[in-house]
N, C-alpha and C positions, 0 to 999 in steps of 0.2 A: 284339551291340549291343541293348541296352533301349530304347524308345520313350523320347525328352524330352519332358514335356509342356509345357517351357519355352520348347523350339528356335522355335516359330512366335513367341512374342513378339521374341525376339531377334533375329530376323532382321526385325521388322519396325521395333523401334526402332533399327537399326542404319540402313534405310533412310530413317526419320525424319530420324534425326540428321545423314544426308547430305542429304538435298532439303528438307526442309519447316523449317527452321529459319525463324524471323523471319515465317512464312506464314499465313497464316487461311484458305487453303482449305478448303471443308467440301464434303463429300459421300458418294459409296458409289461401288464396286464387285464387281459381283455375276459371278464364275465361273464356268466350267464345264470340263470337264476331256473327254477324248473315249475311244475301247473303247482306247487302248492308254497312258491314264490317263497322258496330258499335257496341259495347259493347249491349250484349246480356241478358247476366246471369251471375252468380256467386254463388258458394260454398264456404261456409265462413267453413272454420274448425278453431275454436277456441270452448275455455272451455265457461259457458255460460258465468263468469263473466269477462273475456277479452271480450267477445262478447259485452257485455252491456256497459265496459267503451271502446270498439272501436264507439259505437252509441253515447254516451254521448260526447265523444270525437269529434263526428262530424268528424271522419274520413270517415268513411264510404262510404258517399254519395261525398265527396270528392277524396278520391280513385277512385271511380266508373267515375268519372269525367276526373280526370289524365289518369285513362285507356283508356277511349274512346279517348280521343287526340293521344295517344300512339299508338293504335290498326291505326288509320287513317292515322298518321305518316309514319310510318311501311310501309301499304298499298301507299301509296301514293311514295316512295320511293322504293316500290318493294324489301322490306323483306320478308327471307321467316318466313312462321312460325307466322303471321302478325294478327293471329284472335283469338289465345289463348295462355295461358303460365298462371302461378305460381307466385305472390308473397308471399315471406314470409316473415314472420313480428315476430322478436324475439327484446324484449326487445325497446329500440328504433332504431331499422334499420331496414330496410328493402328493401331486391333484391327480383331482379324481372327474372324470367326466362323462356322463349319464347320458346312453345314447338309445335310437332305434335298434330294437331287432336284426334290421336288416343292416346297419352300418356295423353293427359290432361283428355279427357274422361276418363282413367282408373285411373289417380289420383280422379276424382269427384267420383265414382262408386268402388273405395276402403272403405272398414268398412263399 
């Protein structure tokens, strides 16, 4: 099996197109992945009340879900960059973007 470098869009507008339809939530979520390279943690920066209808929405624990496939994929495939990174989520869309260690800790430990 060859790396898709499509697969992470796909899976994210597929959760798009389930929860965030009609919605104007905007914000981030900043990951991190742990030594046996599964979803770990997460920083949600959203306002409260995007925050609440991202729960309501059942996005949430859904995203968290498409991540870890993602993070293992990644891993599994020998990307780098494979254990944290950034989605952001404006309106109904939402990218994803796959970063170092040390910039995602400074996006979580910004404000």
């Amino acid at each position: 099996m060859s790396f898709d470098p499509d697969f992470d869009r796909q899976q994210l507008d597929r959760l798009a197109s389930q929860y965030l339809q009609g919605t104007t939530v905007s914000g981030k979520v900043i990951f991190f992945s742990d030594e046996d390279n599964r979803l770990s943690h997460a920083t949600w920066r959203f306002d409260d009340a995007d925050h609440a209808t991202l729960r309501e929405l059942g996005l949430k624990f859904a995203l968290m879900d498409v991540l870890d496939n993602l993070i293992a994929y990644r891993v599994r495939e020998g990307q780098p960059n494979a254990g944290q990174g950034v989605v952001s989520i404006s309106d109904s869309m939402m990218t994803l973007r796959w970063t170092s260690l040390e910039v995602a800790e400074a996006l979580r430990d910004k404000d």
